[in-house]
Structure formats: C-alpha cells, structure tokens
N, C-alpha and C positions, 0 to 999 in steps of 0.2 A: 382693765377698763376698755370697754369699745369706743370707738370714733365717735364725736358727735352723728355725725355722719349717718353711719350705722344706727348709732342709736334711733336718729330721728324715722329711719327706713323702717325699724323693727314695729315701733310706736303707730305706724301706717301701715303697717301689717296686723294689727288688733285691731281694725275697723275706724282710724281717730281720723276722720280729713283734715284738721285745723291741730299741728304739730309745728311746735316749736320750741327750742331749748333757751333755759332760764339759769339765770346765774344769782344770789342772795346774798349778800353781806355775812360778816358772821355775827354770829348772835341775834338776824332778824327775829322778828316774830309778827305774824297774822293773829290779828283778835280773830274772834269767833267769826266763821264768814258761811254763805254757801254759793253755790253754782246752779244756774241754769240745769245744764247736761251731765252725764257722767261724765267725770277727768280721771286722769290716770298723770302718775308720775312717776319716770323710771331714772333714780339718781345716777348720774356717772364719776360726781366727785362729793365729798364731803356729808353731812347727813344731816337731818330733819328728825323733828319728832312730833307727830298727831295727836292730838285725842277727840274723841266727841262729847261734846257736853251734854247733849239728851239723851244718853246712853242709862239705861238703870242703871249701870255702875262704869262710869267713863274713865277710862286708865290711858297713861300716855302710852305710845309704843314708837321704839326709835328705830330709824331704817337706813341703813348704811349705803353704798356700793354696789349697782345692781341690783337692787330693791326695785319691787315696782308696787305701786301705791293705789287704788282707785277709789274713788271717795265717788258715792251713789249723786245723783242730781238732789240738790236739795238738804242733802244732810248737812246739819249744823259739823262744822271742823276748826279747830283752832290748830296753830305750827308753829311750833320754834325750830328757828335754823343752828346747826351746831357752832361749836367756837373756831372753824373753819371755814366756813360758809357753807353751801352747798349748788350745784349746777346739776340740772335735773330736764329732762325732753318730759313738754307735757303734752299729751292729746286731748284734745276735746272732741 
C-alpha cells in the first residue's frame, strides 16, 4: 500500500486539482447519488463496492487495494463500503 501522501500526488497526476483522502466506516453505504464532475477513487485500505442503477443491466462490482474507480459526471452510482471500512484519495 503507498503513503497517503503518494497517493494523493499520483491522483494530481491524472488531471484532479481538488484531491483529498476519505476514510468510511464499515459497512457504510451511499444511496443512489451523482456528481457534478468526473471523480475518481483510488482505495488504499479496505474495499467498496459500486453499481449503477441506469445501466441495462446494473451488477455490483467490488474493488479492493489499489483500485482506481471513476464514476463519469452525472452517472447515477450507489456504494457500499466493506466489513472493514475503507480509505480511499479521491479527485475531482
């Protein structure tokens, strides 16, 4: 696992100005939401799992350690966070 640190450097190396690292409970969960902008999320501990609801056929998909995540401006996304929590650098 790299440094916050790092992490947050690499995150602002894909284009993100507004980077900052997030830490979650375990077991949270985000109802269906969206965002302004494209985000991106790249886990450094614990894991998540996404799906999109407007998708013809929306499946969840789980992402671990080093994952990087980016969900489009706009796209409906719902998240559950694993039975560990998870802490994650996100860019916007």
């Amino acid at each position: 696992m790299q440094s916050q640190k790092a992490a947050e450097k690499q995150v602002r190396s894909w284009g993100f100005d507004h980077v900052f690292t997030w830490t979650d409970r375990p077991n949270a969960y985000y109802a269906p939401h969206t965002h302004t902008g494209l985000t991106t999320h790249l886990i450094l501990r614990g894991e998540l799992t996404i799906t999109y609801p407007n998708d013809d056929e929306p499946k969840k998909e789980t992402f671990g350690v080093g994952s990087r995540i980016d969900v489009d401006a706009k796209r409906l996304h719902e998240v559950w966070i694993g039975t560990e929590g998870c802490t994650y650098v996100i860019g916007e």
